[in-house]
C-alpha positions as CSV (number, residue, x, y, z in Angstrom):
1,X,27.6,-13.9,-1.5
2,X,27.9,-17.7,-1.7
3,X,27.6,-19.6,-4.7
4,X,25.8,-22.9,-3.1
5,X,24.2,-25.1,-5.0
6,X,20.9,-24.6,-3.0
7,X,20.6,-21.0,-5.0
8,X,20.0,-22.6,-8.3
9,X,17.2,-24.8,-7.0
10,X,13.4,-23.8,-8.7
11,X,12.0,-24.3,-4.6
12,X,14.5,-21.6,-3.1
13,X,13.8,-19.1,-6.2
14,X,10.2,-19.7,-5.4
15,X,10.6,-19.1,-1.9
16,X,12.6,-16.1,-2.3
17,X,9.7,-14.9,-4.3
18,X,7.4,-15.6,-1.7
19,X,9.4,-13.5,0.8
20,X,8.9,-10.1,-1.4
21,X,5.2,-11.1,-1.8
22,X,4.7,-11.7,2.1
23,X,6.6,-8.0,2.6
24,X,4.3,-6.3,0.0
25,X,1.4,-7.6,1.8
26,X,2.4,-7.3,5.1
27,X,3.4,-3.5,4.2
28,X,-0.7,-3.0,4.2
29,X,-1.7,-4.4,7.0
30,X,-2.5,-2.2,10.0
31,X,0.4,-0.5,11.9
32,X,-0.9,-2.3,15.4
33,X,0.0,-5.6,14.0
34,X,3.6,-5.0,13.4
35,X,5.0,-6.9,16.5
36,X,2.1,-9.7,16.2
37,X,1.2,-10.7,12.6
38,X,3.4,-9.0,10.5
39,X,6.4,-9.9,12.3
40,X,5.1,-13.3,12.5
41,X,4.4,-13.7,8.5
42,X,7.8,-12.6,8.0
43,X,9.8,-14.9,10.1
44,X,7.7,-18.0,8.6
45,X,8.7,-16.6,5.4
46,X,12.2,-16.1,5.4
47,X,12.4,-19.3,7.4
48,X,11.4,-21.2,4.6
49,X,14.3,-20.1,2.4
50,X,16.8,-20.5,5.4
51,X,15.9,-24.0,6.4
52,X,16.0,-24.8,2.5
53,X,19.9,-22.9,2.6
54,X,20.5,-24.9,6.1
55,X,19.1,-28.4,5.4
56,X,20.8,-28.6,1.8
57,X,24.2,-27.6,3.6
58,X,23.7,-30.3,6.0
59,X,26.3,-33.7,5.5
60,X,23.5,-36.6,5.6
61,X,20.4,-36.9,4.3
62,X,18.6,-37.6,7.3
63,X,19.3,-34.3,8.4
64,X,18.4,-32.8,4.6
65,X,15.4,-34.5,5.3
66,X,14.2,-33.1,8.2
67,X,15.0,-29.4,7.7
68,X,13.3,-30.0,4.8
69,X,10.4,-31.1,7.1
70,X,10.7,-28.2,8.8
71,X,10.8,-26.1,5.7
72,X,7.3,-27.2,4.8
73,X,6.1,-26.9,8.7
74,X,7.1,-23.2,8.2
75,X,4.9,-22.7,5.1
76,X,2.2,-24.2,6.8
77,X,2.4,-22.0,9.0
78,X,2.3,-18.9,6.7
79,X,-0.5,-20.2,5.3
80,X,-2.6,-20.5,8.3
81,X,-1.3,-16.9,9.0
82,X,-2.7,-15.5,5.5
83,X,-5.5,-17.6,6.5
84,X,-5.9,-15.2,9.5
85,X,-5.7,-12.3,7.3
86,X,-8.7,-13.3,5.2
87,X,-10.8,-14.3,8.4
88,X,-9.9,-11.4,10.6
89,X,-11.3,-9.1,7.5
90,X,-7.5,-8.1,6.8
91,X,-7.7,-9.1,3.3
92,X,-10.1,-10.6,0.7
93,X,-10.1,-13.7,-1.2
94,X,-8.6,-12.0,-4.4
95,X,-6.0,-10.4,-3.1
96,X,-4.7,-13.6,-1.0
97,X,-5.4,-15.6,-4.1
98,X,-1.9,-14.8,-5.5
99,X,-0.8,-16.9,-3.1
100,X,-2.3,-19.8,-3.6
101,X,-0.7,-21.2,-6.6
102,X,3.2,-20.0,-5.1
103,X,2.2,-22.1,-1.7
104,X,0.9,-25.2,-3.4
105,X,4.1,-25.2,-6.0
106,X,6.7,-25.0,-3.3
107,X,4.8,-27.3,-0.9
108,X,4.8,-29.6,-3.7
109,X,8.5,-29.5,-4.2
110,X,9.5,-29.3,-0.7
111,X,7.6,-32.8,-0.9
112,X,9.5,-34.1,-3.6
113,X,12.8,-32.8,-2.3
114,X,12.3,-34.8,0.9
115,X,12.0,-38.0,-1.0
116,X,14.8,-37.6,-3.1
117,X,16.3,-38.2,0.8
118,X,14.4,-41.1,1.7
């Protein structure tokens, strides 16, 4: 494997966490959601450790910035998706609530990450 600088950042450890806890979850949702949600809640997650991996690779920091950007678009969009969980009657609020704090932390320092590129 590559030893990249992005790999010793707190936001990518973070967000390799959050991949195994979106897999453990998505492990017990039902079987018919495989190709819709579950496929879905993994792709947002691993995005958001890519585009970190991608964007911090990238030459300039305009285009750090924006796959940054992107990053946080993608866990926005896994949290509407565990959003969907709870509402559909997938999940309750205490077993999505270990989510909570890991989403918040890593939106916070995708934030401050993209204005260390300003």
């Amino acid at each position: 494997m590559l030893k990249l600088s992005h790999k010793n950042l707190d936001v990518w450890k973070q967000s390799m966490l959050l991949i195994k806890k979106v897999y453990i979850f998505t492990n017990n949702l039902p079987s018919d959601e495989k190709f819709n949600l579950i496929s879905q809640m993994r792709r947002s997650a691993i995005s958001i450790a890519s585009n970190i991996a991608e964007g911090l690779s990238r030459t300039t920091k305009k285009e750090k910035q924006r796959f940054i950007e992107i990053t946080r678009s993608s866990l926005v969009e896994l949290d509407t998706q565990i959003e969907a969980c709870l509402e559909i009657g997938y999940s309750s609020n205490e077993e999505l609530s270990e989510f909570d704090d890991l989403l918040n932390h890593i939106f916070a320092m995708l934030t401050n990450l993209m204005k260390k590129f300003d």
